[in-house]
N, C-alpha and C positions, 0 to 999 in steps of 0.2 A: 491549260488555263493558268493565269499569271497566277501567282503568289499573293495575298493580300502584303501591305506593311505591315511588318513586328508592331508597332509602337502602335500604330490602327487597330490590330488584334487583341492589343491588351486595353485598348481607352483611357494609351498614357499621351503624354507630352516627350518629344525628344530631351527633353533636358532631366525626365524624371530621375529621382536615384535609384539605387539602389531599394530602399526600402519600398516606395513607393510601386515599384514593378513587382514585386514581392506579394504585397498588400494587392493587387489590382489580378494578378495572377492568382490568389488564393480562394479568390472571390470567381472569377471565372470557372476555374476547375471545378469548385464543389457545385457550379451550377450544371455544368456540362458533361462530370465525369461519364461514363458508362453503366457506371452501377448503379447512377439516377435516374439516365435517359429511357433505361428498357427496351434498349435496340434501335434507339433513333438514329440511322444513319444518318443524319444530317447535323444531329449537335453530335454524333459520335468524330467526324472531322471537323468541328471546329473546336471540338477537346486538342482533338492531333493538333490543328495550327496555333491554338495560344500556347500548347506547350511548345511547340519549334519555337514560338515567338520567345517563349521565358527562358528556353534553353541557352540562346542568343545574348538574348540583353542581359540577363543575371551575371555572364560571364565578361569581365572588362575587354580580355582578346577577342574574342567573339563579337561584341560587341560593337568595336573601335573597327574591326574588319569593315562586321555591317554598314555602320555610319559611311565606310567609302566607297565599298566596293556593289555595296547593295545586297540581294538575295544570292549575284552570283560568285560571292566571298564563297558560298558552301555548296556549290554546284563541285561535278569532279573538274579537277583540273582547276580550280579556283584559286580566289589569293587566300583561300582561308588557312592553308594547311593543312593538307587532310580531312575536308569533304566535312559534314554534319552527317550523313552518313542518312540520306534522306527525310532529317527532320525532325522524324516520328516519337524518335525515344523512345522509352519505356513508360507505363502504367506509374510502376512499381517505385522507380524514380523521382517521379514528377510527385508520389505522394510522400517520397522518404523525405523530400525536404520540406513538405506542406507539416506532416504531422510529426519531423522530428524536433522543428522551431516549437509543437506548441507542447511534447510530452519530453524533449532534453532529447537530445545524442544526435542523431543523427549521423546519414552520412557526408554532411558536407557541401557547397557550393557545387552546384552541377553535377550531384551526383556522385563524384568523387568520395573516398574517404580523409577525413578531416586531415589536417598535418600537422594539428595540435592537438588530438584527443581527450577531452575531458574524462577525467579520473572514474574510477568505475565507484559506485554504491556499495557502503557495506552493512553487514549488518549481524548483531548482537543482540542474543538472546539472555536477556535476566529472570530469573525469577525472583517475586513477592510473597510475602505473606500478606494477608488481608487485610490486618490492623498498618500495614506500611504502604499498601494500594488505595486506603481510603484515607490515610492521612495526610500522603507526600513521602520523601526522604532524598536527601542529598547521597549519592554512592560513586564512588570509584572503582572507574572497569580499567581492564586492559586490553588492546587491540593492537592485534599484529596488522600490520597495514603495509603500504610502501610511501613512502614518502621523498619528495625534492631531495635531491643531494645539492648538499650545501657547497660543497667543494666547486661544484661547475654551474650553481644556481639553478641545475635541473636541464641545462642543456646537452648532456651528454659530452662535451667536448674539452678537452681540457683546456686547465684556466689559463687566461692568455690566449686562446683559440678559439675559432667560433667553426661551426657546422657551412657548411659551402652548398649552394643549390647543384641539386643533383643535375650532372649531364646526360643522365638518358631521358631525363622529360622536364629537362631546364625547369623545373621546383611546379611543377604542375600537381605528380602524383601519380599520374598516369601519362599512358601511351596507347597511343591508337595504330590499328594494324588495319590496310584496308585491303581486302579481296571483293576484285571487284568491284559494285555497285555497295558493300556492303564495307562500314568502317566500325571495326569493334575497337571497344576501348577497354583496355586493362589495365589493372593496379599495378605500377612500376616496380618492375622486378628488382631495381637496385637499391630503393631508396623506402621500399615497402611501401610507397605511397602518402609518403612526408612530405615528400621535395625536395628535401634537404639531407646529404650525406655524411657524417662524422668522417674527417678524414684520422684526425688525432684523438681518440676517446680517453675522458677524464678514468683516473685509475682508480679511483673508492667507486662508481657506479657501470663501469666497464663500458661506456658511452648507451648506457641505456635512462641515465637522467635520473633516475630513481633508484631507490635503496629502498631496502627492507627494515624494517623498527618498530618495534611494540610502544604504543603510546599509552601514555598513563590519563585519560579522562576523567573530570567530572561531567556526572549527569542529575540534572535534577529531576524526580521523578515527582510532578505535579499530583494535589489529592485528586482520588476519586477515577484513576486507570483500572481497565479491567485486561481480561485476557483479550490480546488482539492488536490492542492499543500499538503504535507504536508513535516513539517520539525522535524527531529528527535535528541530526547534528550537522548544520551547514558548514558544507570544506571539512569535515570530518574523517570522510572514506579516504580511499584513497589518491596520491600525487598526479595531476594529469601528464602524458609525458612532454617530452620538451619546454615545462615552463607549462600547459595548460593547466586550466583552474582544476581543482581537487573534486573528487565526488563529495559525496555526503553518508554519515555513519547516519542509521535508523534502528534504535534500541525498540527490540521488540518483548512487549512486556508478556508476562505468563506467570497468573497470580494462583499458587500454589490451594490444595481443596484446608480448609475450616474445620477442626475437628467442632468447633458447637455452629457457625452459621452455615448457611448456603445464600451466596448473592442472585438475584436476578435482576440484571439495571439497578437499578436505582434502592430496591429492597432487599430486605435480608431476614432469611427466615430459617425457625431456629424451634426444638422439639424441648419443652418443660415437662419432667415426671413432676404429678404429684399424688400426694397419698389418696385412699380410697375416703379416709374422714374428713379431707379437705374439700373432697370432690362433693360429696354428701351435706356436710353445712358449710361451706363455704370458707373463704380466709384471706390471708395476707401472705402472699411468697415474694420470693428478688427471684427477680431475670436476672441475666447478663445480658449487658450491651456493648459496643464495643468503646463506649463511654465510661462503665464501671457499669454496676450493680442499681437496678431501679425497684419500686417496690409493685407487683400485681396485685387487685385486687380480686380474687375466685368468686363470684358468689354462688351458691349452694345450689345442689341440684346440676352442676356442672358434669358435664360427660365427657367422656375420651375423643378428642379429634376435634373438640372446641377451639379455636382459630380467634387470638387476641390482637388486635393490631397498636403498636406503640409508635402514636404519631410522631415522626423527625429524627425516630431513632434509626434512623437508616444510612444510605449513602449518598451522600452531595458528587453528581457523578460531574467527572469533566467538562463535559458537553450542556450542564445543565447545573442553572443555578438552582432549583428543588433540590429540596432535601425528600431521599424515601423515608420507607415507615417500617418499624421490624416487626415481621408478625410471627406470634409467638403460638402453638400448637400444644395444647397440655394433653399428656400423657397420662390417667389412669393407671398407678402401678399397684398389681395385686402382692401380697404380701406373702413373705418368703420365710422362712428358716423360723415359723412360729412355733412355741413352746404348747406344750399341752394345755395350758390353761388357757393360753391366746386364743387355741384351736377351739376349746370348750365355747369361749365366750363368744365367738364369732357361731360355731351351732346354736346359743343359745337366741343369737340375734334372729338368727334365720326364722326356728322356728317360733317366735315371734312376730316376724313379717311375714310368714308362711298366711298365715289366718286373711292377709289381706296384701296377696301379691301383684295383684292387678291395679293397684292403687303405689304401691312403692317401685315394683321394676315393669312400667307398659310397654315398654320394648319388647322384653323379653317374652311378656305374655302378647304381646299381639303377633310376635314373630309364630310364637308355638302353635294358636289359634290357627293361624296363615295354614301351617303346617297340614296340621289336623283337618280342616275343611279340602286341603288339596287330596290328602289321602281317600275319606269320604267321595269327593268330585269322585277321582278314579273306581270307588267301586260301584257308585249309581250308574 
């Protein structure tokens, strides 16, 4: 059965570019992959033919073959050069350039690894204290990285001299071995798959383009980071090699524990002792915030695990223009290291409220009541 046209396959124009078959190709595939189809033999080969189609056209030689010689540029024995090798490609392929255009790296123009490699990602762990995570702070880190050598501008080759395309796969990258009906392609053994061979290498970088060097950073650390955050340094990481663009540093934040708050998003909450007379008729105490000191107002009759909320006194978190609220938790503390007559006076209290304990502690007496009726239940 003939071959359909490449340029038919993809619902381009022969004059389209590059981009364009790219775009037209991207659209195709996620309609047709295998992993959408669910065994459709049918769009499962015309997945295979737009990618033979994109394999082709994406490639300038490949390409310009096509334009003369037709489908049988990649037949065996063709003008292509070593065969296409049946078409088919790889899955795995046809998706490393779909999804490495939209997530960064990639391997490159046909599958190939790049011959300019963008710089790798790095990343930096800081830690915060809470009052410097909810405020902001300007800090300077240090980061061992690799960086351009200046001496050769990052080309590896010394100055005055430039890198020469490789003669085992004239600056391709690879080379194709063909057995058979079957043409594999590998990553050029001389040139690692650059294209390009240093004959002369520059002496501060040993033709490797890059150097080693602790860089001195400022980072600003915006209000309102928590633990997880990270914030990103573009061309930060590290040198790409030969002259490629630089990765990117990502500070990743980790804000130390609060000996008085605890964050949750946006709030922040936080344990108040206070006395048993304050708790009883009521009063006036200071929080802490992480603003200064504010004033509470208790009022009486207040119990242990009582839950105060202080609107705005929270965190303005990064993601959100709201302000939280701190909520404050008072603590009932019993009293410690009393004197004999403290102790007196506090018996004297008691039995005084003894006379009418169901009216001053009903907790206590309904809890006991609870008690007593459950023990009864048991022996009826």
């Amino acid at each position: 059965m003939s071959k359909r046209d490449y340029y038919e396959a993809l619902g381009v124009s022969k004059s389209a570019d590059e981009k364009e078959i790219k775009k037209a190709y991207k659209k195709l595939a996620m309609k047709f992959h295998p992993d959408r189809t669910k065994g459709d033999k049918t769009k499962e080969e015309t997945f295979k033919e737009i990618q033979e189609a994109y394999e082709v056209l994406k490639d300038d030689q490949k390409r310009a073959a096509y334009d003369q010689y037709g489908h049988a540029a990649f037949e065996q024995g063709g003008h292509g050069g070593g065969g296409f090798g049946g078409g088919h490609g790889d899955f795995g392929d046809a998706f490393g350039d779909i999804f490495g255009d939209i997530f960064g790296g990639g391997r490159g123009r046909g599958g190939r690894q790049s011959r300019a490699q963008r710089g790798s990602d790095l990343r930096y762990n800081v830690e915060l204290n809470l009052e410097d995570a909810v405020k902001g702070k300007s800090l300077e880190i240090k980061v061992p990285t690799l960086v351009s050598c200046e001496p050769c501008d990052g080309s590896g080759a010394k100055k005055g001299t430039s890198a020469k395309t490789c003669n085992t796969c004239h600056g391709h990258g690879q080379v194709q071995m063909r057995q058979g009906l079957f043409a594999v392609q590998q990553t050029c053994p001389t040139c690692s798959g650059k294209g390009k061979v240093v004959s002369d290498p520059c002496t501060s970088c040993r033709g490797q383009g890059r150097v080693e060097k602790t860089k001195t950073l400022s980072v600003k650390i915006p209000p309102g980071v928590d633990t997880g955050d990270r914030i990103r340094l573009s061309g930060e990481g590290e040198a790409g090699e030969h002259g490629a663009p630089a990765g990117d540093l990502y500070v990743q934040v980790n804000v130390r524990d609060h000996d008085i708050f605890v964050r949750d998003e946006n709030h922040l909450y936080c344990e108040v002792p206070i006395s048993f007379v304050t708790a009883a008729l009521g009063g006036e105490i200071e929080v802490p915030t992480l603003g200064g000191k504010v004033k509470l107002k208790v009022p009486k009759e207040t119990q242990t695990g009582k839950m105060f909320r202080l609107r705005g006194k929270g965190v303005k978190s990064v993601r959100s223009s709201a302000t939280g609220d701190l909520m404050c938790k008072v603590v009932v503390e019993t009293p410690v290291n009393l004197s004999g007559d403290q102790a007196d006076l506090l018996r004297q209290l008691e039995e005084k409220m003894g006379k009418s304990s169901k009216k001053h502690s009903p907790k206590e007496t309904g809890f006991f009541d609870g008690v007593k009726k459950f023990f009864d239940d048991l022996k009826s």
